[in-house]
Biotite code that builds the C-alpha atoms (Angstrom):
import biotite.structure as struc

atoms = struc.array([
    struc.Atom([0.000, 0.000, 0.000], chain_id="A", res_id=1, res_name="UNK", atom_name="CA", element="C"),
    struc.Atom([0.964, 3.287, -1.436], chain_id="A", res_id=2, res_name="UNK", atom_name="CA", element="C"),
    struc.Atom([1.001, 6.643, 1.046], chain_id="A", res_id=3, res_name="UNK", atom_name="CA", element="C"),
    struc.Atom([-0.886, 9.040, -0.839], chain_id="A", res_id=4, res_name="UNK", atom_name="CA", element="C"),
    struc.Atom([0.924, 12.102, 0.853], chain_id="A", res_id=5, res_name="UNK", atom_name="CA", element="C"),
    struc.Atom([4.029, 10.178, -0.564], chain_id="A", res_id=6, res_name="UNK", atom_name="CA", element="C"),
    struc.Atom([2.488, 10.209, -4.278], chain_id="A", res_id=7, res_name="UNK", atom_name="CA", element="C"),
    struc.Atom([0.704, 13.838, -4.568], chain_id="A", res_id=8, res_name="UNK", atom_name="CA", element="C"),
    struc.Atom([4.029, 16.157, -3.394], chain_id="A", res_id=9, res_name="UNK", atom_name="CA", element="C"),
    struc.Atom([3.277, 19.223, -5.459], chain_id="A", res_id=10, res_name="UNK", atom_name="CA", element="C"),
    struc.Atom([4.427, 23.101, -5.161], chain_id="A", res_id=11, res_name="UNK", atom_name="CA", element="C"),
    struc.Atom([2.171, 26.337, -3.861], chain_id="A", res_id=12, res_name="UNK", atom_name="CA", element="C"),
    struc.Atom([3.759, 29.342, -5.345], chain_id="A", res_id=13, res_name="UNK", atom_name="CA", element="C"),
    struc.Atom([1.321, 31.501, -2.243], chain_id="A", res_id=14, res_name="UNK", atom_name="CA", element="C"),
    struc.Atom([0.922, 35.563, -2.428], chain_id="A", res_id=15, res_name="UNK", atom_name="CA", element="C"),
    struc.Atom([-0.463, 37.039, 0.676], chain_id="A", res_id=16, res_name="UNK", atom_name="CA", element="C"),
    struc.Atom([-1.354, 40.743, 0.298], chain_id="A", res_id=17, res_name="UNK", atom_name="CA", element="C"),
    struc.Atom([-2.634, 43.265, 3.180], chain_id="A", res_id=18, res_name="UNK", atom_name="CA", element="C"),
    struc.Atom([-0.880, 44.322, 6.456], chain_id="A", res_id=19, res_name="UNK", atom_name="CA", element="C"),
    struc.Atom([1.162, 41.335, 6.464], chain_id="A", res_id=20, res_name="UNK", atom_name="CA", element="C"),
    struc.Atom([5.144, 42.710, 6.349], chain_id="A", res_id=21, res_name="UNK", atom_name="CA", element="C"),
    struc.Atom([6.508, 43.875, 9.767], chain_id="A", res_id=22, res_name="UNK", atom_name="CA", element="C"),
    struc.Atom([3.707, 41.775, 11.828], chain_id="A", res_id=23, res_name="UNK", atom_name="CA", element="C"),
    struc.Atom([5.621, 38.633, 12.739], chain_id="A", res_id=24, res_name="UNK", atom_name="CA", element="C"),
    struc.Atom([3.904, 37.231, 9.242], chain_id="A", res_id=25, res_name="UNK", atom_name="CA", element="C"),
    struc.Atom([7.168, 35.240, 7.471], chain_id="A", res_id=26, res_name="UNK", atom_name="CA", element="C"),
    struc.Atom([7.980, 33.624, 11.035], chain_id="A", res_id=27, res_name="UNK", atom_name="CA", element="C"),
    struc.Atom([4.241, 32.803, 11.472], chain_id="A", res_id=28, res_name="UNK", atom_name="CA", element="C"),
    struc.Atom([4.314, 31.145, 7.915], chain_id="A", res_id=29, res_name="UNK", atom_name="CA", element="C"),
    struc.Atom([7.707, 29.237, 8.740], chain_id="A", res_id=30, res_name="UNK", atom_name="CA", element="C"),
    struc.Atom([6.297, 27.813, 12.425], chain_id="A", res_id=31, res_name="UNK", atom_name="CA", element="C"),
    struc.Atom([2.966, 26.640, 10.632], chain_id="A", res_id=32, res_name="UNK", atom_name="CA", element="C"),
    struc.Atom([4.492, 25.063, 7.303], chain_id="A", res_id=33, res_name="UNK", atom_name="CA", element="C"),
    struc.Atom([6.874, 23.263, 9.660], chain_id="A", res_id=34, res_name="UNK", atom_name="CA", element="C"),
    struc.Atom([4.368, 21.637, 12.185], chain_id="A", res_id=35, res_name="UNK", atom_name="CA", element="C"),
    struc.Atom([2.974, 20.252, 8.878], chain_id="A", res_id=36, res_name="UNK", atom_name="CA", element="C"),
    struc.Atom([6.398, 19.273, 7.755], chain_id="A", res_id=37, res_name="UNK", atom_name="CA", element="C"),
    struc.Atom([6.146, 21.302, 4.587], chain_id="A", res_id=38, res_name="UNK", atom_name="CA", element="C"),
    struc.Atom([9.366, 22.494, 2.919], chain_id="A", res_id=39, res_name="UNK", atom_name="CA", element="C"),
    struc.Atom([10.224, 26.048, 1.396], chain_id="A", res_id=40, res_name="UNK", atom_name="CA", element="C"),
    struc.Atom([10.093, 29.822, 2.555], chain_id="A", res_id=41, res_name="UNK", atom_name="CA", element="C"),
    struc.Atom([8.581, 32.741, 2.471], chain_id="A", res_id=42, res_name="UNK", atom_name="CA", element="C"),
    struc.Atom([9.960, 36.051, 1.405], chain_id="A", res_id=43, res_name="UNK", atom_name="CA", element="C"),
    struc.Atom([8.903, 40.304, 1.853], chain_id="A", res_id=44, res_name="UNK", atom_name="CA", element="C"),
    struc.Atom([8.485, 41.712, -1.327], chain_id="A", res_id=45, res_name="UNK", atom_name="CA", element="C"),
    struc.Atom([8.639, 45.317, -2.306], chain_id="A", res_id=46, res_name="UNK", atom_name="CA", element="C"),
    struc.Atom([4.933, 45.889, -2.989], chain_id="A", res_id=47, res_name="UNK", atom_name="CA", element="C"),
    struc.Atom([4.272, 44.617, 0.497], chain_id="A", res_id=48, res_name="UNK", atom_name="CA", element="C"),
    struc.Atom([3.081, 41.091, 0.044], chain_id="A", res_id=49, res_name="UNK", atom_name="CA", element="C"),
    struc.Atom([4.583, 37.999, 1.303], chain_id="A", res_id=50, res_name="UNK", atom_name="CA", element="C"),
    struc.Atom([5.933, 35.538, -0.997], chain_id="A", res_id=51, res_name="UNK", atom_name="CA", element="C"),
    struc.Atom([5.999, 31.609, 0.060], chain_id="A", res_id=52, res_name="UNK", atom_name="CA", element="C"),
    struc.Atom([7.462, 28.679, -2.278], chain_id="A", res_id=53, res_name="UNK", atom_name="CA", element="C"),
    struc.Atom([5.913, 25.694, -0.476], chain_id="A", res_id=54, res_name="UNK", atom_name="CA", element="C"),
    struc.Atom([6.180, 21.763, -1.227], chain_id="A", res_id=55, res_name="UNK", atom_name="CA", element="C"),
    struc.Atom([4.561, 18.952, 0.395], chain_id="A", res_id=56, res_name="UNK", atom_name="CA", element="C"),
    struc.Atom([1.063, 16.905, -0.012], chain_id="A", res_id=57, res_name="UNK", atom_name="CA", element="C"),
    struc.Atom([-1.451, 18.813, -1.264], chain_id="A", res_id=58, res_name="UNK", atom_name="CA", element="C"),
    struc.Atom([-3.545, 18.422, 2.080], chain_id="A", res_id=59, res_name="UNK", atom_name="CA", element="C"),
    struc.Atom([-1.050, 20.027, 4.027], chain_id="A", res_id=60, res_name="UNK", atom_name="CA", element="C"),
    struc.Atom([-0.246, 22.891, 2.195], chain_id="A", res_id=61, res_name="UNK", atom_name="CA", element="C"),
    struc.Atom([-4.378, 23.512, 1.410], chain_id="A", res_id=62, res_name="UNK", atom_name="CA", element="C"),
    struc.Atom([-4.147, 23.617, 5.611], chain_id="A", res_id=63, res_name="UNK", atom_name="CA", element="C"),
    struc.Atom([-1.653, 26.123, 5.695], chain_id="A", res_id=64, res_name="UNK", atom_name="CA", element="C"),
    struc.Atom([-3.199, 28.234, 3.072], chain_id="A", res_id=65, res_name="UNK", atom_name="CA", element="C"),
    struc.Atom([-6.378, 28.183, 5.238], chain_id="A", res_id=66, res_name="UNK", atom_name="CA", element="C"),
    struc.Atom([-4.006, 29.834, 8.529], chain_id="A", res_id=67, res_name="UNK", atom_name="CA", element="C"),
    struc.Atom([-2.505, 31.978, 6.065], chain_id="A", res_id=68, res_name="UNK", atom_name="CA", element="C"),
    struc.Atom([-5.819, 33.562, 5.325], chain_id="A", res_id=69, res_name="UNK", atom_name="CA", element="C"),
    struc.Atom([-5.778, 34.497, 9.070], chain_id="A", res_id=70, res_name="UNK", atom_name="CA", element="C"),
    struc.Atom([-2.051, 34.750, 9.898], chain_id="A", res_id=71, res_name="UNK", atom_name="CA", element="C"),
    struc.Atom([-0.826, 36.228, 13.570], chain_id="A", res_id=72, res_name="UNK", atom_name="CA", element="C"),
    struc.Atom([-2.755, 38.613, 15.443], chain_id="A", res_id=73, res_name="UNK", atom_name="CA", element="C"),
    struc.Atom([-1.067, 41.850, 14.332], chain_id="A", res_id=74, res_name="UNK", atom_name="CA", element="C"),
    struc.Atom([-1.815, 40.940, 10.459], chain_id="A", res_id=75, res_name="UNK", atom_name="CA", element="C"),
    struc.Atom([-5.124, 41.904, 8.570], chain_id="A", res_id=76, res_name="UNK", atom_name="CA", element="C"),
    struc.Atom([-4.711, 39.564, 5.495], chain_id="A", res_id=77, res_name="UNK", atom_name="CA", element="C"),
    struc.Atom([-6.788, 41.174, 2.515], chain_id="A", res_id=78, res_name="UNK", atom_name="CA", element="C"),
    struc.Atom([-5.943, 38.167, -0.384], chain_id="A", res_id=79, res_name="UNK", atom_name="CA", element="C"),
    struc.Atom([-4.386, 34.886, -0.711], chain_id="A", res_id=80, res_name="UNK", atom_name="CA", element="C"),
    struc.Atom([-3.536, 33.778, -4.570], chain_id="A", res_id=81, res_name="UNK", atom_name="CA", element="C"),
    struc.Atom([-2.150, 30.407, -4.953], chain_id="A", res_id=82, res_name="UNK", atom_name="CA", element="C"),
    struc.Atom([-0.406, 28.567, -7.689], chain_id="A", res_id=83, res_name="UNK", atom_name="CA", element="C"),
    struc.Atom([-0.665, 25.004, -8.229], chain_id="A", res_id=84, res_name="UNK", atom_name="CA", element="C"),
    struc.Atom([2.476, 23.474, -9.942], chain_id="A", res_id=85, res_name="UNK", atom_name="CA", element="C"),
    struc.Atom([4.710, 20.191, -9.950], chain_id="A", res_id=86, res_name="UNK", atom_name="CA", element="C"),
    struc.Atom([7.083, 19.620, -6.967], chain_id="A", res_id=87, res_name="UNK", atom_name="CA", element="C"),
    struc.Atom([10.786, 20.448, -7.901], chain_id="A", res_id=88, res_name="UNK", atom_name="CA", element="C"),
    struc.Atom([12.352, 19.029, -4.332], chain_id="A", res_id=89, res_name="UNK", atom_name="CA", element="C"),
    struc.Atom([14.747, 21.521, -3.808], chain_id="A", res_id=90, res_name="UNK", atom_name="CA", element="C"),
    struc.Atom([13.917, 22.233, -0.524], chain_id="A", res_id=91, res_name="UNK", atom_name="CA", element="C"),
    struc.Atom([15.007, 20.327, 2.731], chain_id="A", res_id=92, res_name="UNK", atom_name="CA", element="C"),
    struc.Atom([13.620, 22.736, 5.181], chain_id="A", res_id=93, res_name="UNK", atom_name="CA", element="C"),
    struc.Atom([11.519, 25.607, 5.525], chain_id="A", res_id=94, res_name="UNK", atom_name="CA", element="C"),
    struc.Atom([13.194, 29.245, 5.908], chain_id="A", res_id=95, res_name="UNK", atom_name="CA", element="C"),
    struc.Atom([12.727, 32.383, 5.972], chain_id="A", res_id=96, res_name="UNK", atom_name="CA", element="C"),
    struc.Atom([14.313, 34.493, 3.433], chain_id="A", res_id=97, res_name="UNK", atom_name="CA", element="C"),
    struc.Atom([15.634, 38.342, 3.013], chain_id="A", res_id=98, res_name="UNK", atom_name="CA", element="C"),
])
């Protein structure tokens, strides 16, 4: 018998747009993705959004795109876009980058 977690790894390419840079939002995004044992990062860009890169089962990252909706109490979270694509496994952790 097959895990299915094992057999659906894919990618979230995750923008999260509102008051979500200088809140605690990237280290929020790290401590969730790895209780789930989800792999990637998450990034400030200029415009103001937060940028994540995450692998893992499907399940697991659909979770943690369901707390990213609400992130930590300081952040007002106004969008979430997500992008569905094939894992590349070039992650072994989950940081966060500047």
């Amino acid at each position: 018998m097959t895990d299915r977690r094992a057999t659906s790894r894919v990618r979230a390419h995750i923008l999260v747009s509102g008051r979500v840079q200088g809140v605690g939002y990237r280290a929020f995004a790290a401590r969730v993705a790895t209780q789930r044992k989800l792999v990637g990062g998450a990034r400030n860009l200029d415009d103001g959004r937060v940028e994540l890169d995450v692998e893992g089962a499907k399940d697991l990252i659909e979770s943690l795109v369901a707390d990213l909706h609400v992130g930590p109490p300081a952040a007002r979270v106004t969008g979430v876009i997500v992008e569905w694509n094939p894992a590349t496994d070039r992650f072994t952790d989950f940081q966060v980058w500047y």
